[in-house]
C-alpha positions in Angstrom: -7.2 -40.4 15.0 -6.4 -43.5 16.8 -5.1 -41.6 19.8 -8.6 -40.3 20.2 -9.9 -43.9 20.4 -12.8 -42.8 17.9 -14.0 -45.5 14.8 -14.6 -43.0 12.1 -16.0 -44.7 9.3 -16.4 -43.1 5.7 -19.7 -43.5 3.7 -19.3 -43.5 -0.5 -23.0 -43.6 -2.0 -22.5 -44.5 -5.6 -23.8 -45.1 -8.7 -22.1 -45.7 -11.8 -18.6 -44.6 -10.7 -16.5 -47.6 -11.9 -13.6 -44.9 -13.8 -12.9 -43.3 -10.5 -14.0 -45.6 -7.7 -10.7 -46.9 -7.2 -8.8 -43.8 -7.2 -11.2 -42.1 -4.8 -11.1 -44.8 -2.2 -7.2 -44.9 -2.8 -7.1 -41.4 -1.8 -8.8 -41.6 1.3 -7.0 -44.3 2.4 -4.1 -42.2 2.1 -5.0 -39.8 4.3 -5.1 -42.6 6.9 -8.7 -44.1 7.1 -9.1 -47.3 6.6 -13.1 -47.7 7.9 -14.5 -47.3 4.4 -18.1 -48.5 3.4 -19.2 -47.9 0.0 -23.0 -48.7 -1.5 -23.6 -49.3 -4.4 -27.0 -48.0 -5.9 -28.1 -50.4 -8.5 -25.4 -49.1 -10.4 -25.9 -50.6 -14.3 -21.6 -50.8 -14.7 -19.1 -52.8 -13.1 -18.6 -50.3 -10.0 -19.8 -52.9 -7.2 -16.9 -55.7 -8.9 -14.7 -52.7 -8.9 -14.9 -51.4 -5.3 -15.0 -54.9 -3.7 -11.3 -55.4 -5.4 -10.1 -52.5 -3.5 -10.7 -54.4 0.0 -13.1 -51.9 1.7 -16.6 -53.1 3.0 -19.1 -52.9 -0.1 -22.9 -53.4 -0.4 -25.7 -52.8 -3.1 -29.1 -51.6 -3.6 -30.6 -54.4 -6.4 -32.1 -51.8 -7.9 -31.5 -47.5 -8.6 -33.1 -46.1 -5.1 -31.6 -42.4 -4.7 -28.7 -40.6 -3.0 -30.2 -41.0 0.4 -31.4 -44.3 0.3 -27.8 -44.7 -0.4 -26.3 -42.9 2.0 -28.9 -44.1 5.0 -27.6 -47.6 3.9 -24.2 -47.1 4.4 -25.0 -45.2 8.0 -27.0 -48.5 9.2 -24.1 -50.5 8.5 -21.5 -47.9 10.4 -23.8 -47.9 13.5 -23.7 -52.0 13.1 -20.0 -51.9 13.4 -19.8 -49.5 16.2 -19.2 -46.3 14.6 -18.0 -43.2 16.9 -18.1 -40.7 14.0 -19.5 -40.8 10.3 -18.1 -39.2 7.3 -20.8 -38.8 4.1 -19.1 -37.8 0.8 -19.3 -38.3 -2.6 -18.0 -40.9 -4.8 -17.2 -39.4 -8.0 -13.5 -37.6 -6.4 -15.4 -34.0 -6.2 -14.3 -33.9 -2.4 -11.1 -33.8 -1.4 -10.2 -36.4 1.3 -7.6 -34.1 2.9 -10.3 -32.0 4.2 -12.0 -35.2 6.2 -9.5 -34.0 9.4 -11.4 -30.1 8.9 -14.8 -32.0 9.3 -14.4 -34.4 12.0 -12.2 -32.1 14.5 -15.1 -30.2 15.7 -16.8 -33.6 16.5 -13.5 -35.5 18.5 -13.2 -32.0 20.3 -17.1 -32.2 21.2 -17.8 -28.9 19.9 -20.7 -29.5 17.8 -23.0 -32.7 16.8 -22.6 -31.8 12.8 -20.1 -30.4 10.4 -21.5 -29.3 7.2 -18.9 -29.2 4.4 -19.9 -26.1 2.7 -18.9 -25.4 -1.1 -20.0 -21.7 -0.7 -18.5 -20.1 2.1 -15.3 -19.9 -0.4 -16.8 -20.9 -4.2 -13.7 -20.2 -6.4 -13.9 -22.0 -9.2 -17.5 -23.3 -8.6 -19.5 -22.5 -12.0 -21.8 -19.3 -11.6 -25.0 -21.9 -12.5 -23.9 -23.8 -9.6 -23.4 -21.2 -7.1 -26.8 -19.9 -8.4 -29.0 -23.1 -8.0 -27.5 -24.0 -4.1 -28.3 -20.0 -3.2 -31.7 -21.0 -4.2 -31.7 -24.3 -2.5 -30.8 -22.4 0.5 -33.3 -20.3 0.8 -35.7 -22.8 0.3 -34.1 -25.0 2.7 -34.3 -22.2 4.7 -37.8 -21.3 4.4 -39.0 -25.2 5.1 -37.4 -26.0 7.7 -36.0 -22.3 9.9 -32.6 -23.1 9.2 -30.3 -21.4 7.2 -27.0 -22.6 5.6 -24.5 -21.9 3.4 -25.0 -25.0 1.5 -27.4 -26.9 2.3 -27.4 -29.6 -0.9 -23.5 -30.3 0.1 -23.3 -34.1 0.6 -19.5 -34.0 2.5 -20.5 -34.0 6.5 -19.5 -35.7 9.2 -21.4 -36.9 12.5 -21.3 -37.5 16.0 -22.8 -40.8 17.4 -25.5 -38.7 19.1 -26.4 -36.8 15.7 -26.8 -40.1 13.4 -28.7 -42.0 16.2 -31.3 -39.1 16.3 -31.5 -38.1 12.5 -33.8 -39.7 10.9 -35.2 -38.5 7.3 -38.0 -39.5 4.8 -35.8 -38.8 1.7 -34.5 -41.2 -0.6 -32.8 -38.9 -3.1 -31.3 -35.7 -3.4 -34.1 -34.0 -0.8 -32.1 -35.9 1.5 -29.3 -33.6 2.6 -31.9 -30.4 2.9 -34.3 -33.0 4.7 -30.9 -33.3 7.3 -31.0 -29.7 7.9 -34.1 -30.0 9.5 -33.5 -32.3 12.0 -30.6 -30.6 12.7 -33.0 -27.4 13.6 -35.7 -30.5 15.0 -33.3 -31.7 17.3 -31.6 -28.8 18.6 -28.1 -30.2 17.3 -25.1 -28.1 18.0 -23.8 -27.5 14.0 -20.9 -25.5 12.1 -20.2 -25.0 9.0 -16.6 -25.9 7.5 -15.1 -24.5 4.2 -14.5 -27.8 1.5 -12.4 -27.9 -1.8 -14.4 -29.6 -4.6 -12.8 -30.4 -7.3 -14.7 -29.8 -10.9 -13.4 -32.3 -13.9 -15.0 -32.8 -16.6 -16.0 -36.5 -16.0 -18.1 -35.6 -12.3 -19.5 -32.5 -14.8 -20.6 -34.8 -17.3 -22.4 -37.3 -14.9 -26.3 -37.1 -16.0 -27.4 -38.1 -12.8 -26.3 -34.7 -11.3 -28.5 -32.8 -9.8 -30.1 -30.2 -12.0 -33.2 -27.9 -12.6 -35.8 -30.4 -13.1 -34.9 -32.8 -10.7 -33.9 -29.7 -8.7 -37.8 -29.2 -8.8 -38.6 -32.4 -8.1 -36.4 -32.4 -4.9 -38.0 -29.2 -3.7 -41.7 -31.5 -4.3 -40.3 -34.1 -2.8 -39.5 -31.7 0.3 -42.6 -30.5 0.4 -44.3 -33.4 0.4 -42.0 -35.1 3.0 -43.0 -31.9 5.2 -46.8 -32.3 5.1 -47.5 -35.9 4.8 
């Protein structure tokens, strides 16, 4: 990536993540990127002490604020150092850091504006429940905002400088990838959708603050709401 002369930088929202933190910025590192900015969401273990011992650039919210509080956080702080291209993924080691090249390819070649890590376009081994509730987030994704996608709750994308200057979203938590979709379609941004391995353990099934049906219906309110007001 250096021979492209582009400053990629990775975003890790988290919350409550200090068994794994460690291992998942390990990882990526890895895989050779070193631009890492992980925010903590007023997570109530050790995960900010943890992160900040791996050596990667960490903040945190004082207090719980949401997934895309989160995630907005860590984009402010990329565009403050210059960013080129941004990477959002999750912090629990669902993603698989070896697909970040898939994602940001598209972007260095200038083909498109967004890459949308997409779960569904190949779901083996993604739990029938799961499959079931993003098929419905989808089509009310779809039916909001006049775009449809494969998987429009996925939170592994990637970004080109003129994508995250222009998107701008009201969300705070988990409406906040849907809520992207639309100013995708708002803005006219050239998009494609890439196939991602997740990877399903038992600790990132176990984590309560997974989406699920009832704050599944409070994301689509939230949505809603966001839309009118």
């Amino acid at each position: 990536m250096e021979k492209q002369n582009k400053k990629i930088y990775i975003i890790l929202p988290a919350y409550n993540e200090e068994k794994v933190i460690t291992e998942v910025i390990t990882e990526i590192q890895k895989v050779g990127y070193q631009n890492i900015i992980l925010v903590d969401d007023g997570s109530s273990d050790q995960t900010f002490k943890v992160a900040k011992k791996t050596g990667v650039l960490v903040f945190r919210h004082k207090i719980n604020r949401g997934k895309g509080a989160t995630t907005k956080t860590g984009i402010e702080a990329s565009k403050l150092l210059s960013a080129d291209i941004i990477v959002t993924m999750d912090a629990d080691g669902q993603h698989n850091p070896q697909d970040i090249i898939k994602l940001i390819k598209p972007l260095i070649e200038n083909k498109c504006d967004v890459v949308l890590g997409s779960r569904l376009i190949n779901p083996k081994g993604m739990p029938w429940y799961k499959i079931l509730h993003n098929k419905i987030g989808n089509l009310i994704t779809w039916y909001l905002y006049g775009l449809w996608v494969t998987d429009s709750q996925s939170g592994f994308r990637a970004y080109s400088k003129k994508a995250f200057t222009l998107i701008n979203t009201l969300g705070d938590r988990y409406e906040y990838d849907s809520e992207v979709i639309h100013e995708v379609y708002k803005y006219k941004l050239r998009y494609k959708e890439i196939p991602i391995q997740v990877r399903y353990t038992k600790y990132s099934m176990g984590k309560i603050q997974k989406q699920g049906f009832f704050n599944g219906v409070q994301t689509v309110y939230k949505m809603i709401w966001n839309l009118i007001s």
